[in-house]
Each structure stands twice: as structure tokens, then as C-alpha cells.
N, C-alpha and C positions, 0 to 999 in steps of 0.2 A: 410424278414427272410426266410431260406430254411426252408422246408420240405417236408417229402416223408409220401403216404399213404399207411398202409400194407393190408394184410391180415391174423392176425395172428392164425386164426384157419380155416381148410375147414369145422369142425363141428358145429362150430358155426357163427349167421349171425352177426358179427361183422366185422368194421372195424377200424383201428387204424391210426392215423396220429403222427408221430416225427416227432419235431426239434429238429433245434442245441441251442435252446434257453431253457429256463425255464419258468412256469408259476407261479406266485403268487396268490394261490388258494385261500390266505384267502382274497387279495384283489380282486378276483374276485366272491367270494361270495358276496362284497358287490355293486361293483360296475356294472354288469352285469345286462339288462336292467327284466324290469317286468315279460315280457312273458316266463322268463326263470325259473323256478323253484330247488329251492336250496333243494335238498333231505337230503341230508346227507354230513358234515365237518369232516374229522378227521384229524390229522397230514400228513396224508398219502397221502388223496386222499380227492376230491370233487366231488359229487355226483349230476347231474343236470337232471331237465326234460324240453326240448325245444322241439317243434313241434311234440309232442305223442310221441319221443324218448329217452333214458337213456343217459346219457353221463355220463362216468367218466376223470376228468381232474386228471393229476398228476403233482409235482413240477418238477420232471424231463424232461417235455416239451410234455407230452403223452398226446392225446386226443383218448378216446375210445369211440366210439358209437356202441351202441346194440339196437339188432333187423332191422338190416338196412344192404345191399348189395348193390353192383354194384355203379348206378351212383347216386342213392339218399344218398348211407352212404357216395360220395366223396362228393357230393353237400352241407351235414350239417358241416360234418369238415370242409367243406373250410368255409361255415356260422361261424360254431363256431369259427374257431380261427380267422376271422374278425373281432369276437364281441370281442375275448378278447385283439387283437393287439388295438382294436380301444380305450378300456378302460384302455391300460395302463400296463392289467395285463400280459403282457409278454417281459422278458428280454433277452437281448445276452450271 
């Protein structure tokens, strides 16, 4: 699956990765391994904490990670959306 990583604010240390795909947040609530920590569900968005980091996942195909720059915030996105291609939770 393609995707590109952004940078959607210079004031904050965030980075964002899109696809052309979607993600199935409520099955990745469930099926995403231990270490990963599920903060917060709603309709909208999915709220995670993996390796001291925030992620928010969206159905629209968004993964956002906060508090992270450069080559470590591309290094988790590409972690996270491993974990979630590997688990299923993402469609074309």
C-alpha cells in the first residue's frame, strides 16, 4: 500500500503519515499487540500509546504521531502501520 509522511505543522513536533487506504480502528483496538496501549475510542479517532509516544489513528487512513521529529517520528509510522497492515486492520 502507498503512503506518504507529512509534516503537518512547523509548530508542532508532530508527524503525519496518509494512505490511499483506510484503517479499521475498532478492529485495531482489538487486535494490536500488548505493548501498544489503547487510550482513548471514539467514532472518529483512535488514541494509542506505543514506545512513550501518542498516536492518533483515523478511518480515513491517518496516522499521527506526537512528540516525535525527523527520523524517529518516520521510523514509528512506518512501525505502526506494520502493525496495523500485519493485523489486518487496513483496507484499499
Amino acid at each position: 500500500m502507498e503512503y506518504i509522511i507529512l509534516s503537518p505543522c512547523v509548530t508542532a513536533k508532530t508527524r503525519e503519515l496518509r494512505m490511499r487506504g483506510k484503517i479499521d480502528i475498532r478492529k485495531a483496538e482489538k487486535a494490536l499487540p500488548p505493548e501498544v496501549d489503547v487510550l482513548a475510542l471514539t467514532e472518529v479517532f483512535l488514541t494509542l500509546a506505543y514506545k512513550g509516544k501518542s498516536f492518533s489513528l483515523y478511518p480515513s487512513g491517518k496516522i499521527i504521531v506526537k512528540d516525535s521529529e525527523g527520523e524517529e517520528a518516520k521510523s514509528l509510522l512506518k512501525e505502526m502501520f506494520s502493525l496495523l497492515e500485519k493485523k489486518g486492520c487496513v483496507s484499499e
